[in-house]
C-alpha positions as a Markdown table, in Angstrom:
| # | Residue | x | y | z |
|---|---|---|---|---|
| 1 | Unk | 132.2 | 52.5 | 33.4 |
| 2 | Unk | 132.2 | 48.5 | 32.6 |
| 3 | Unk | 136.0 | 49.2 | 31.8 |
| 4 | Unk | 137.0 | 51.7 | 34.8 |
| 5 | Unk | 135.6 | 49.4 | 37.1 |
| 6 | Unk | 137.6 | 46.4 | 35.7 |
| 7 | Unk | 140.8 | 48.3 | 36.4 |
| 8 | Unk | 139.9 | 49.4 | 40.1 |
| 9 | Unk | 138.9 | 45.6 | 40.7 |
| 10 | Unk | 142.8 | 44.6 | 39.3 |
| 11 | Unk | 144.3 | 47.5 | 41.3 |
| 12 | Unk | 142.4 | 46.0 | 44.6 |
| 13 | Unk | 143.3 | 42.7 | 43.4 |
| 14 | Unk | 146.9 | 43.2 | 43.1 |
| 15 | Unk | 147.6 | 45.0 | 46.4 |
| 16 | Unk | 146.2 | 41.6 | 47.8 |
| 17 | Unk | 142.5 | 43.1 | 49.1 |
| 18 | Unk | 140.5 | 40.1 | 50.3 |
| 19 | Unk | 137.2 | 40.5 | 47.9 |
| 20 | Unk | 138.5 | 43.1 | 45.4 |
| 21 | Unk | 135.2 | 43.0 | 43.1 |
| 22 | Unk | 132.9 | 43.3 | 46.2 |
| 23 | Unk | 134.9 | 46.1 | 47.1 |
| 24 | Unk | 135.5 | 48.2 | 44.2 |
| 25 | Unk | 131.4 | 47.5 | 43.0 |
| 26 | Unk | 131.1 | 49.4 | 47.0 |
| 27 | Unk | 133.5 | 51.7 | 46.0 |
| 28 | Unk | 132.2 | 52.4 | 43.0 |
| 29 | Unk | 128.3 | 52.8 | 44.2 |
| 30 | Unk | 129.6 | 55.3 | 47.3 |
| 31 | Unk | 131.4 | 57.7 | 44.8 |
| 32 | Unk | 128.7 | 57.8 | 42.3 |
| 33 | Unk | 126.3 | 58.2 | 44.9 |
| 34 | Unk | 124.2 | 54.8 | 43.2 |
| 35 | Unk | 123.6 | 51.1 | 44.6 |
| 36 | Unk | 125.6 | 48.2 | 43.8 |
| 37 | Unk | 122.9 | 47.1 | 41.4 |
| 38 | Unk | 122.9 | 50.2 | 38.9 |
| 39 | Unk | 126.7 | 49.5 | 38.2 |
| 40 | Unk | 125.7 | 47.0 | 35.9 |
| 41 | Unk | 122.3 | 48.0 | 34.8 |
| 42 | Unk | 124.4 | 50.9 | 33.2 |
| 43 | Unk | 127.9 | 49.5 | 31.8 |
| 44 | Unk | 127.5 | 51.8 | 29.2 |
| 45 | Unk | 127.5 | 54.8 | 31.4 |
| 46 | Unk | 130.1 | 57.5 | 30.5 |
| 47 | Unk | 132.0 | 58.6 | 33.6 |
| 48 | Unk | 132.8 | 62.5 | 34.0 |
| 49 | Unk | 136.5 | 63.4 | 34.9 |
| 50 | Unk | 135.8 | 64.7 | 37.8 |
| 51 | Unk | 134.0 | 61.5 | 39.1 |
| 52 | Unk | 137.2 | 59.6 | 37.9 |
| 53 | Unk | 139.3 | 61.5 | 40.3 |
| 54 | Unk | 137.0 | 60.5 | 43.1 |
| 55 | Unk | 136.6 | 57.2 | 42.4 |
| 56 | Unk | 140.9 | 56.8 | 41.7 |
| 57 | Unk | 141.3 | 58.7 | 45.3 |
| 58 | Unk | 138.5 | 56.2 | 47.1 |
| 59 | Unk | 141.0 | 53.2 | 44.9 |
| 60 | Unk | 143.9 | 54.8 | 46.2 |
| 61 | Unk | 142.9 | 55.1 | 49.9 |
| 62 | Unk | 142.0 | 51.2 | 49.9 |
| 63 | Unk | 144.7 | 50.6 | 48.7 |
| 64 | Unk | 146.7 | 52.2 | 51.9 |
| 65 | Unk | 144.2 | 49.8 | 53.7 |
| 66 | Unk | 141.9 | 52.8 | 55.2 |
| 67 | Unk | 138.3 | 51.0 | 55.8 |
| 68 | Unk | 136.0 | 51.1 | 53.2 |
| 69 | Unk | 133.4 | 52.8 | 55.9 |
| 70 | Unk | 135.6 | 55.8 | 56.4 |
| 71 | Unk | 136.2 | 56.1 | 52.8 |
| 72 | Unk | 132.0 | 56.0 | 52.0 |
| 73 | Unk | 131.3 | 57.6 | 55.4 |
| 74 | Unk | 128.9 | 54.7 | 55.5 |
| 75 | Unk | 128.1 | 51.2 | 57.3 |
| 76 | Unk | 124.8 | 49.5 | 56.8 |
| 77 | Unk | 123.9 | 48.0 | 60.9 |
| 78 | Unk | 120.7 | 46.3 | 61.6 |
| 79 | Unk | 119.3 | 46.9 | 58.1 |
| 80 | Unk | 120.5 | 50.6 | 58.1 |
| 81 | Unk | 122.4 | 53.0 | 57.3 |
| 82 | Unk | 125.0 | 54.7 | 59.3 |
| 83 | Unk | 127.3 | 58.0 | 58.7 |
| 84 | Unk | 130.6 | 56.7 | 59.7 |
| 85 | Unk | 133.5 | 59.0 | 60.8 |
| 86 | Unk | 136.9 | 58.7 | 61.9 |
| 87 | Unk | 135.7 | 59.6 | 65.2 |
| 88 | Unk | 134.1 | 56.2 | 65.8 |
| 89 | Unk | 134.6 | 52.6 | 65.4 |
| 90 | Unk | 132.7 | 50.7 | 62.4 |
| 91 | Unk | 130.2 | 48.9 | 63.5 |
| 92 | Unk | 130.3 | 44.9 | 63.6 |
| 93 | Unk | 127.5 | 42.2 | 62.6 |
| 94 | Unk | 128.9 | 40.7 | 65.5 |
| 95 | Unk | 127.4 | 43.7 | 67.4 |
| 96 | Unk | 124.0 | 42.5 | 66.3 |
| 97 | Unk | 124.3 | 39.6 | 68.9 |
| 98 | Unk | 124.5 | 42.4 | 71.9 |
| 99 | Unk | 120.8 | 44.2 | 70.3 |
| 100 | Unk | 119.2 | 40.6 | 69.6 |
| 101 | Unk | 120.3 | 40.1 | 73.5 |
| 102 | Unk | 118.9 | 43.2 | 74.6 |
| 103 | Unk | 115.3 | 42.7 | 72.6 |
| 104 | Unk | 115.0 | 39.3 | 74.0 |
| 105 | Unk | 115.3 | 40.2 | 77.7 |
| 106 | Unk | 112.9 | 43.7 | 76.8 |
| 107 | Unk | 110.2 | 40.9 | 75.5 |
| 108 | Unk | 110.5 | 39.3 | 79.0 |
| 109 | Unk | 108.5 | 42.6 | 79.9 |
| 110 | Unk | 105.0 | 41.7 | 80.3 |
| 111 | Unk | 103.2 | 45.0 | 80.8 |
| 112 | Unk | 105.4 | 46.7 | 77.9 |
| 113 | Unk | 106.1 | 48.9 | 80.6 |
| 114 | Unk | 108.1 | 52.1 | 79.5 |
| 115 | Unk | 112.4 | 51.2 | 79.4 |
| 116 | Unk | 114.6 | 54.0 | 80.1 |
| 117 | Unk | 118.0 | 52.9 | 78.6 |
| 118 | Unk | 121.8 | 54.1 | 79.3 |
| 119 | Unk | 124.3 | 52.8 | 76.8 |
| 120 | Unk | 127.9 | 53.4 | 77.7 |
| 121 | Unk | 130.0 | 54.3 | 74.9 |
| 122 | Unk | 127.8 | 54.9 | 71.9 |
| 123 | Unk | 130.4 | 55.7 | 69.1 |
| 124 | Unk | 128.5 | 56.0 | 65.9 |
| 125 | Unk | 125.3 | 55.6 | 67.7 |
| 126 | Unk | 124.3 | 52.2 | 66.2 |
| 127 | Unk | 122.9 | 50.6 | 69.5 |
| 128 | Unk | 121.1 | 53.7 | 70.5 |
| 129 | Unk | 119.6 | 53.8 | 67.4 |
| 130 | Unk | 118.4 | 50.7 | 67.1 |
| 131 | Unk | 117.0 | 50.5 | 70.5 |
| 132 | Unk | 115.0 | 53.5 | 70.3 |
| 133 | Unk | 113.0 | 52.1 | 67.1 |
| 134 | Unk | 112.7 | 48.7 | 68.1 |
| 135 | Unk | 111.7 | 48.8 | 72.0 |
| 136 | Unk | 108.1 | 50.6 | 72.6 |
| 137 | Unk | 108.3 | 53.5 | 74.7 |
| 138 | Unk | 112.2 | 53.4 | 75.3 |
| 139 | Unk | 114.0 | 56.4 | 76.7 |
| 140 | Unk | 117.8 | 56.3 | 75.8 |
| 141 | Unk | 121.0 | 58.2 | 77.3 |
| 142 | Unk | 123.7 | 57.5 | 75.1 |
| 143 | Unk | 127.0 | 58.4 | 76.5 |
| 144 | Unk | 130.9 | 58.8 | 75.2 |
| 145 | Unk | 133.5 | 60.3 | 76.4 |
| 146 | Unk | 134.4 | 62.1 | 73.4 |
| 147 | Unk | 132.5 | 64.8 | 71.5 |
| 148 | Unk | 133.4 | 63.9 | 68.1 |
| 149 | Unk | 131.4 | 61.0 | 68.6 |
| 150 | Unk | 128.5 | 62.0 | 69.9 |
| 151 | Unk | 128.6 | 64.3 | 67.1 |
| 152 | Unk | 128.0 | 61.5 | 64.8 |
| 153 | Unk | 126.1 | 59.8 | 67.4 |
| 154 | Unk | 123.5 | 62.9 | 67.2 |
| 155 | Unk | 123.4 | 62.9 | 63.1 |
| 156 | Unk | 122.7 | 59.4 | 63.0 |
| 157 | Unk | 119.7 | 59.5 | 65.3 |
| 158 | Unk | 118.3 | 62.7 | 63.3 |
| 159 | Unk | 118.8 | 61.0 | 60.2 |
| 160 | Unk | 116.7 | 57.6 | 61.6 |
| 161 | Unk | 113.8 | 60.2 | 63.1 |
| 162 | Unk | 114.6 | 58.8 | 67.0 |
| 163 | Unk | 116.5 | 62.2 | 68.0 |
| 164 | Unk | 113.5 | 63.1 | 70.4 |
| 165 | Unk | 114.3 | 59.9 | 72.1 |
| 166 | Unk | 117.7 | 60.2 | 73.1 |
| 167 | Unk | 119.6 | 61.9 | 75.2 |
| 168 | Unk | 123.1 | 62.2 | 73.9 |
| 169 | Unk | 126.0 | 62.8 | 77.4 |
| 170 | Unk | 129.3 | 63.5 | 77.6 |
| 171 | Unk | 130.7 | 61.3 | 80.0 |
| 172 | Unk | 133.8 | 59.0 | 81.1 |
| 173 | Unk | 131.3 | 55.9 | 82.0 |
| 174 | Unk | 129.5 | 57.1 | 84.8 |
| 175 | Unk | 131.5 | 60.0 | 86.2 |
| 176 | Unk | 129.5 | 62.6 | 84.5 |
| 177 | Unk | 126.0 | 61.1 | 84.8 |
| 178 | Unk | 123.4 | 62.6 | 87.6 |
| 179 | Unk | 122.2 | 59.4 | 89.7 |
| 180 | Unk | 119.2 | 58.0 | 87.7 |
| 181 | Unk | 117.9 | 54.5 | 88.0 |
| 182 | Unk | 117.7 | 52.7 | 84.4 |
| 183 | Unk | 116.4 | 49.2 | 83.1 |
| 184 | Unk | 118.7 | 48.9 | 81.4 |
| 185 | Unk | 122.7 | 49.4 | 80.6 |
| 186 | Unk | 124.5 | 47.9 | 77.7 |
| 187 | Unk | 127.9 | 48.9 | 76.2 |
| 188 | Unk | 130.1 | 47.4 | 73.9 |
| 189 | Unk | 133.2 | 49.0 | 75.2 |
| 190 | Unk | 136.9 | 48.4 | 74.2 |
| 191 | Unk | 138.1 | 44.9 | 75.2 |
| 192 | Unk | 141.0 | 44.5 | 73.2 |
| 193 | Unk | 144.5 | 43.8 | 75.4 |
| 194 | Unk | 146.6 | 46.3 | 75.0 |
| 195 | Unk | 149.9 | 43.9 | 74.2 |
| 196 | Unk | 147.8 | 42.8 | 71.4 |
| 197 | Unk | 146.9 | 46.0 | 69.2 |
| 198 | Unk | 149.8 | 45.8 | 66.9 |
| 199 | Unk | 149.0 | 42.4 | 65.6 |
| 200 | Unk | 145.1 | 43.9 | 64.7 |
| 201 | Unk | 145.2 | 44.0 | 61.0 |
| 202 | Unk | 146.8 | 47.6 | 59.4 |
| 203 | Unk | 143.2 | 48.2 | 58.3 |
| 204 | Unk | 141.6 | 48.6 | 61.8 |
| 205 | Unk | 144.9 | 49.9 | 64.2 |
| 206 | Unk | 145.8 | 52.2 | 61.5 |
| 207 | Unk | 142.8 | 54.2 | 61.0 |
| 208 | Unk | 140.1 | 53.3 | 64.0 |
| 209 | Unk | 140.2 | 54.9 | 67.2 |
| 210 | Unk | 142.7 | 53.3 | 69.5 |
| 211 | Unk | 140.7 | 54.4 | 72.4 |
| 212 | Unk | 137.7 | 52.7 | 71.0 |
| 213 | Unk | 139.5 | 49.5 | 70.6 |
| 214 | Unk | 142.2 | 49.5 | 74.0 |
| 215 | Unk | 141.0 | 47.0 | 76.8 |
| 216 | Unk | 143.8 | 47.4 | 79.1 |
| 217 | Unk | 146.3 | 45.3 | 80.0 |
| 218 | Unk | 144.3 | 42.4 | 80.5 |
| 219 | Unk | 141.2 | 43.7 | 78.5 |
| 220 | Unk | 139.0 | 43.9 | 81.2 |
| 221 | Unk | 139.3 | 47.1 | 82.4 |
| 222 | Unk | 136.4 | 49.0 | 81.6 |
| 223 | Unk | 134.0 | 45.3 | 82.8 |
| 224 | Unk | 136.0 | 46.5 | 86.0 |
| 225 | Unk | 134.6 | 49.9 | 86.3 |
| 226 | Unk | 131.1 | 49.0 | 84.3 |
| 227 | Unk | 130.1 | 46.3 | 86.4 |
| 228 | Unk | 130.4 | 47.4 | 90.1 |
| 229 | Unk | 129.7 | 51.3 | 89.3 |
| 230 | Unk | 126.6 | 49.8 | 87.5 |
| 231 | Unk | 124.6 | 48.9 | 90.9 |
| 232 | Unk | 124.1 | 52.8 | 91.7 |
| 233 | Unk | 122.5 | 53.3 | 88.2 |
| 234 | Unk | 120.0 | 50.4 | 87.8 |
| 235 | Unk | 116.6 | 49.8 | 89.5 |
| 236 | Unk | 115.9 | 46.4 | 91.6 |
| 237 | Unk | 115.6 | 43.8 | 88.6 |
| 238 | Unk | 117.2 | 45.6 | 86.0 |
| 239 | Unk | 119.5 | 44.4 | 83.2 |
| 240 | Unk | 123.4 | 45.0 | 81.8 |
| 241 | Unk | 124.3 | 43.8 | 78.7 |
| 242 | Unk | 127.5 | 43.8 | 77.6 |
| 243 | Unk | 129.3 | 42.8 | 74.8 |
| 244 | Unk | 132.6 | 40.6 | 75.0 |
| 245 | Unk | 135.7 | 39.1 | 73.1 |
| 246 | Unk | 135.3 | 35.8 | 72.1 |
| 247 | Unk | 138.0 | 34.3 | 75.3 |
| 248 | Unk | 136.3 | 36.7 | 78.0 |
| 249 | Unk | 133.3 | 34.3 | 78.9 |
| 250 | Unk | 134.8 | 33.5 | 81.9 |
| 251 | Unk | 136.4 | 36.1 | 83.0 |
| 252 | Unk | 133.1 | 38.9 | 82.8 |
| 253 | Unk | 130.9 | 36.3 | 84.4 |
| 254 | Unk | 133.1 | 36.4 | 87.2 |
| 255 | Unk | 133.6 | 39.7 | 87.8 |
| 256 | Unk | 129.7 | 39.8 | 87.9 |
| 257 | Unk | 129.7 | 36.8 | 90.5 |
| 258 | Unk | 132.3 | 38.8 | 92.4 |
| 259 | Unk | 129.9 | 42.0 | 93.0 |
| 260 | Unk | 127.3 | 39.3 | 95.4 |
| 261 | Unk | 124.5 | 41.4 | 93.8 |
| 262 | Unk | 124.0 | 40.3 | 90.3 |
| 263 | Unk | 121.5 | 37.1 | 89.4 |
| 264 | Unk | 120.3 | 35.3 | 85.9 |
| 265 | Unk | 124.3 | 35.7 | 84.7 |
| 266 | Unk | 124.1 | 34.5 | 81.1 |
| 267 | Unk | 126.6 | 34.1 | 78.5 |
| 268 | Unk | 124.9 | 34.5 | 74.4 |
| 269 | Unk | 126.5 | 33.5 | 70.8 |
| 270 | Unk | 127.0 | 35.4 | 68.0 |
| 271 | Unk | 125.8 | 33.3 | 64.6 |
| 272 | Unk | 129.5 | 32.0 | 64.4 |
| 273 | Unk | 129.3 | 30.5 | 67.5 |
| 274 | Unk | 132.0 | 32.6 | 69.5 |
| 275 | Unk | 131.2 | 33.9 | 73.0 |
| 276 | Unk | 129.7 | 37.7 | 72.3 |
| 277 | Unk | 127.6 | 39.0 | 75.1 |
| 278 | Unk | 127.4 | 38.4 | 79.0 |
| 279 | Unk | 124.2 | 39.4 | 80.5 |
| 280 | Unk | 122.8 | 39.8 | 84.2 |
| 281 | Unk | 120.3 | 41.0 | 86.0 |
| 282 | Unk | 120.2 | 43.0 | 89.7 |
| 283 | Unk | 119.2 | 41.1 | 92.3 |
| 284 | Unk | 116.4 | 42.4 | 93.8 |
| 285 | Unk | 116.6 | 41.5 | 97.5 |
| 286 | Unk | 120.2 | 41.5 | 98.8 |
């Protein structure tokens, strides 16, 4: 094995992947079904042919650039693990900023008061998830507009026991959705400009879902529709939290300000210091 994994790390190497050992070890443990660690506590190990083939075709489809997630059907989020598709977009560590945001306003909850939760866009599921095992007594409706997603959405909430707590909705935002009042809305939705897609590196524009990643012309466009249509959906005090790219600071805090019914408007870090999440709360008189 010691040997066949010394050749896939030269084939990464050579087709100029950025941390070819990491990657082929990864590689390596999804194909053979083991953890990173067991590739070396077994050098020794003989490999069958037909676990070979599978590890050459995972090699090869690096090599064409396709994410390692897609090629595992895997990304570890929050401490877990997630069945990734081509249906959805990978999840970030960035993303972690936007559920750190969202426990920190739920622990501004005194009475632990039961949260009822819409997420807007829940791709792989990842915030849903998470938010239904780490708030108490949270009620989630996890939307997207497209079934493949909420396919995987619906998996990965069976597979992390919290399928009796969501309710997973085929929606475009809130076109779809019967008039509830929630807590709480967050979303990370696509904020990328649309002018600026091709120069996204081959291994994200190639293979993730452009509809997942396309912001508009200006990338704002679904702030535009998320922000105002948000006001018929949350109670007197309640909270959106949405993600952001790292220039849009300015721009989604204004778009809040612009609405006259939004308070508390707060702008959060991720852990490399980039502008990641915009926050605010509805006002409750006015």
């Amino acid at each position: 094995m010691k040997e066949f994994l010394n050749w896939s790390i030269g084939r990464l190497n050579q087709a100029g992947i950025d941390s070819p050992r990491m990657e082929a070890e990864v590689l390596f443990a999804g194909a053979l079904k083991l953890c990173r660690e067991e590739i070396y506590r077994r050098p020794d190990r003989i490999l069958t042919e037909p676990e070979k083939a599978i590890i050459c075709d995972f090699v090869d489809r690096r090599v064409l650039r396709e994410p390692v997630a897609y090629i595992i059907e895997r990304k570890e989020f929050w401490s877990l693990d997630f069945k990734i598709t081509p249906d959805v977009l990978i999840p970030r560590p960035e993303t972690e900023t936007l559920i750190e945001t969202l426990l920190l306003l739920n622990s501004k909850n005194p009475d632990k008061l039961p949260l009822r939760l819409l997420e807007i866009g829940t791709g792989s599921g990842a915030i849903a998830v998470v938010a239904a095992q780490e708030i108490p007594g949270c009620r989630v409706t996890a939307t997207d507009y497209f079934l493949g997603a909420l396919a995987v959405a619906r998996l990965n909430a069976e597979n992390h026991v919290v399928a009796d707590k969501i309710d997973f909705v085929k929606s475009d935002i809130f076109l779809d959705l019967p008039i509830v009042l929630y807590d709480c809305i967050v979303s990370n939705p696509p904020y990328i400009q649309t002018s600026s897609l091709n120069k996204l590196m081959a291994d994200v524009i190639n293979f993730e879902p452009r509809s997942a990643l396309d912001g508009g012309n200006d990338g704002l466009s679904f702030y535009k529709r998320i922000i105002p249509e948000a006001l018929g959906y949350l109670k007197k005090g309640g909270t959106v939290v949405l993600e952001i790219g790292e220039t849009q600071a300015k721009a989604v805090t204004r778009l809040f300000v612009q609405e006259g019914q939004y308070k508390e408007i707060k702008v959060f870090q991720d852990y490399s210091g980039y502008d990641r999440v915009v926050s605010a709360r509805k006002k409750i008189y006015g």
